[in-house]
C-alpha positions as a Markdown table, in Angstrom:
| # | Residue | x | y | z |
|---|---|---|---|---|
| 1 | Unk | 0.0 | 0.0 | 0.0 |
| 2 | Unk | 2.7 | 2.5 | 1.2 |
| 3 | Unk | 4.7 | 1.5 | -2.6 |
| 4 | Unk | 1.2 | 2.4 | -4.3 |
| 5 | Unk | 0.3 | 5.8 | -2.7 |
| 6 | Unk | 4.6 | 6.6 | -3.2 |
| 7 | Unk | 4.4 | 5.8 | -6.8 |
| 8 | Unk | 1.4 | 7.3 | -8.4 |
| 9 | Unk | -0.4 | 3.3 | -8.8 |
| 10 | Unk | -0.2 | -0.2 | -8.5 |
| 11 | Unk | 3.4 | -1.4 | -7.4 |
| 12 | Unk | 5.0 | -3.9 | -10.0 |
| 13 | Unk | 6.8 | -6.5 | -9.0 |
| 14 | Unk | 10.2 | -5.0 | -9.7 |
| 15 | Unk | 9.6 | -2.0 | -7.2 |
| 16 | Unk | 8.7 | -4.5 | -4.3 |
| 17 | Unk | 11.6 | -6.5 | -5.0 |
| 18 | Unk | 13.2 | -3.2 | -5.0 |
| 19 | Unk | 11.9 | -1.9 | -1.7 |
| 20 | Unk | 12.5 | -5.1 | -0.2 |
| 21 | Unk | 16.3 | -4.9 | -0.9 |
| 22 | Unk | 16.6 | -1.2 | 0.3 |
| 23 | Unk | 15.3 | -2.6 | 3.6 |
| 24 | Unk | 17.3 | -5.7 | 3.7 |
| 25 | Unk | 20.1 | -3.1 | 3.6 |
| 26 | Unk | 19.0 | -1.3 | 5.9 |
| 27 | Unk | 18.4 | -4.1 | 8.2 |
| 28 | Unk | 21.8 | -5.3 | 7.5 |
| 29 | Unk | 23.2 | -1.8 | 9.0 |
| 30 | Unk | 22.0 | -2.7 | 12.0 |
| 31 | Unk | 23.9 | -6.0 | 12.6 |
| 32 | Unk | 27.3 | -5.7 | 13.9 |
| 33 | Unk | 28.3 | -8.9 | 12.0 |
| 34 | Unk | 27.3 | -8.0 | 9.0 |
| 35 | Unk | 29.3 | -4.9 | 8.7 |
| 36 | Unk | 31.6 | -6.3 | 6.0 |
| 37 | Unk | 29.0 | -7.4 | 3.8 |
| 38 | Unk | 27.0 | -4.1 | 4.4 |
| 39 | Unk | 30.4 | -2.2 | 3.1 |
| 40 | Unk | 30.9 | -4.4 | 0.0 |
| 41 | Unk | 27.2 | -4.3 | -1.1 |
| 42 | Unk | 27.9 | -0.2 | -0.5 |
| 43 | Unk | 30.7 | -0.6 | -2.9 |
| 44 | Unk | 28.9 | -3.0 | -5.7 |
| 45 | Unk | 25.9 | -0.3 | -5.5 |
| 46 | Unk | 27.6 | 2.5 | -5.5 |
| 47 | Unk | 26.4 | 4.0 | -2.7 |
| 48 | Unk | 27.5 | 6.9 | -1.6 |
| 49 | Unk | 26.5 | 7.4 | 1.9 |
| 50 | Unk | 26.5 | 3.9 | 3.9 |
| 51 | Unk | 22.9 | 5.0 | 5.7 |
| 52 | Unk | 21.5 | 6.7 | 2.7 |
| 53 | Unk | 21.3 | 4.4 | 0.3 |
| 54 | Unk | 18.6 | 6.1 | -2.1 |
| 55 | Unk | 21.2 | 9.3 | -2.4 |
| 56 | Unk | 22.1 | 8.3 | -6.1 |
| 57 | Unk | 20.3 | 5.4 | -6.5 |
| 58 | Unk | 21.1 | 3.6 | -9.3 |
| 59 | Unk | 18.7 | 0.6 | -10.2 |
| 60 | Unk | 20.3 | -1.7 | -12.3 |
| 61 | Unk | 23.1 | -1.9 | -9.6 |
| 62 | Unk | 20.5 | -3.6 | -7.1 |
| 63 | Unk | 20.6 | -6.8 | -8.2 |
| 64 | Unk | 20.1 | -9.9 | -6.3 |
| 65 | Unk | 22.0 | -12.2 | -8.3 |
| 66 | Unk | 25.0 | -10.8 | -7.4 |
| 67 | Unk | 27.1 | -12.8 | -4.8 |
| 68 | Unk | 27.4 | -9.7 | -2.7 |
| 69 | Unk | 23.6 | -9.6 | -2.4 |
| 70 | Unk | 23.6 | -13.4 | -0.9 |
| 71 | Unk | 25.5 | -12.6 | 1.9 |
| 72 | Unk | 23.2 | -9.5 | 2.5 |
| 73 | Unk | 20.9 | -11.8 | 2.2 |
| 74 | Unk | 21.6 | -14.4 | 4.1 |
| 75 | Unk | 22.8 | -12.7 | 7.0 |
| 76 | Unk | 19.6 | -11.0 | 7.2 |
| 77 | Unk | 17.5 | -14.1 | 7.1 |
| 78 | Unk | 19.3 | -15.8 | 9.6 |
| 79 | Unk | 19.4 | -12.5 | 12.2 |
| 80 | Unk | 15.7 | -13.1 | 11.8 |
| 81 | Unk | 15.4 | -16.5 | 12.0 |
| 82 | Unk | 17.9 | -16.3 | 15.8 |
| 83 | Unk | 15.4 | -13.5 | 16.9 |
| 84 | Unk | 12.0 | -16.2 | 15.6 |
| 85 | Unk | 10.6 | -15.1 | 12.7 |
| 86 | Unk | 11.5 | -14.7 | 9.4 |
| 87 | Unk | 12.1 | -11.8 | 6.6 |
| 88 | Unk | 9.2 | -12.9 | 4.7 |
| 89 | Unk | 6.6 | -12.9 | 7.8 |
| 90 | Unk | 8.2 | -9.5 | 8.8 |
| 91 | Unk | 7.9 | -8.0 | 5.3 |
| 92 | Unk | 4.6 | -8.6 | 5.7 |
| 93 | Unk | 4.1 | -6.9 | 9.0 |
């Protein structure tokens, strides 16, 4: 809902995916452990400012394939997992 009123209509598919990475990365700032792979996902996306990472945002950078992105994402999914939930039920909250 918050994706729709923000973008003018119906969120595709690609802007969720999208949203959902910023806040992976976001997340991932907050986990002392995780600080490496929060720096080189900085430096794959070319972001400029570590807790701003929509300053230059540059799309086609944010790409999940990318082995950077699976530790991101990993790490992530398992601080959820330790605290009992998961990123999927918590992206739904």
């Amino acid at each position: 809902d918050a994706l729709e009123n923000q973008c003018g209509g119906a969120a595709t598919k690609g802007d969720t995916s999208d949203a959902k990475m910023l806040w992976m990365y976001a997340l991932s700032l907050s986990i002392p452990s995780l600080e490496k792979e929060a720096d080189a996902w900085k430096e794959v996306a070319q972001i400029p400012e570590r807790i701003r990472p929509l300053v230059g945002y540059k799309p086609e950078l944010w790409d999940c394939r990318k082995s950077e992105w699976a530790l991101i994402d990993r790490g992530v999914q398992a601080a959820a997992e330790r605290g009992g939930s998961s990123i999927d039920e918590a992206w739904k909250l």
